[in-house]
C-alpha positions, 0 to 999 in steps of 0.5 A, a space after each residue: 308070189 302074187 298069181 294074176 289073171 286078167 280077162 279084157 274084153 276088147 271092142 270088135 274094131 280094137 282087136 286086130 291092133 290090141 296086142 300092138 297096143 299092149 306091147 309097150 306095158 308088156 315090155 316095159 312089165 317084163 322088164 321090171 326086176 320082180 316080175 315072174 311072167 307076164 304073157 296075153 293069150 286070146 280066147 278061143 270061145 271069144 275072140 273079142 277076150 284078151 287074157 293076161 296071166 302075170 306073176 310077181 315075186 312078193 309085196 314089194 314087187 307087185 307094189 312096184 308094177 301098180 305104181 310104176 308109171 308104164 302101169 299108170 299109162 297103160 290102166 289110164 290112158 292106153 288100154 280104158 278106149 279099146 275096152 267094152 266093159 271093164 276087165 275081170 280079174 282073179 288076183 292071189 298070193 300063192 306059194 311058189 316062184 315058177 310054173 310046176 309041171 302038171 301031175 295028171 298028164 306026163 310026157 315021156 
């Protein structure tokens, strides 16, 4: 699977109305047939950072999403205004399908 990690650095006034701005490409990518998981979470060092943990099954998958047009529209138009810099990513192909439970830490 491709494992994806973005940080977005949003402008002070942007941030109370990112996650709206967002919703239509989070929709539309957790639509997409390959897609493992695509979810926002919000610093707690900086609240002004958004970050995106996403997962796609194969190539083929996150070929599909960089080239879909919901993609396009969110990385061109929707998202580049809100932002201060432009965002950092970590982007890895990784064994596995799903999220595994963690080994140092067992809940009974």
């Amino acid at each position: 699977m491709y494992f994806i990690v973005v940080k977005f650095k949003v402008k002070p006034e942007q941030v109370d109305g990112f996650v709206e701005l967002v919703t239509p490409f989070t929709e539309a990518t957790r639509a997409e047939p390959g897609n493992l998981w695509f979810e926002w979470s919000r610093s707690i060092e900086d609240p002004d950072t958004f970050v995106l943990v996403e997962a796609f099954a194969d190539d083929d998958a996150a070929g599909a999403h960089v080239n879909s047009e919901h993609f396009k529209v969110a990385t061109q138009q929707t998202i580049p205004p809100a932002l201060v810099s432009t965002p950092l990513i970590v982007s890895r192909k990784v064994e596995g399908s799903e999220w595994g439970e963690m080994g140092e830490i067992t809940v009974a």
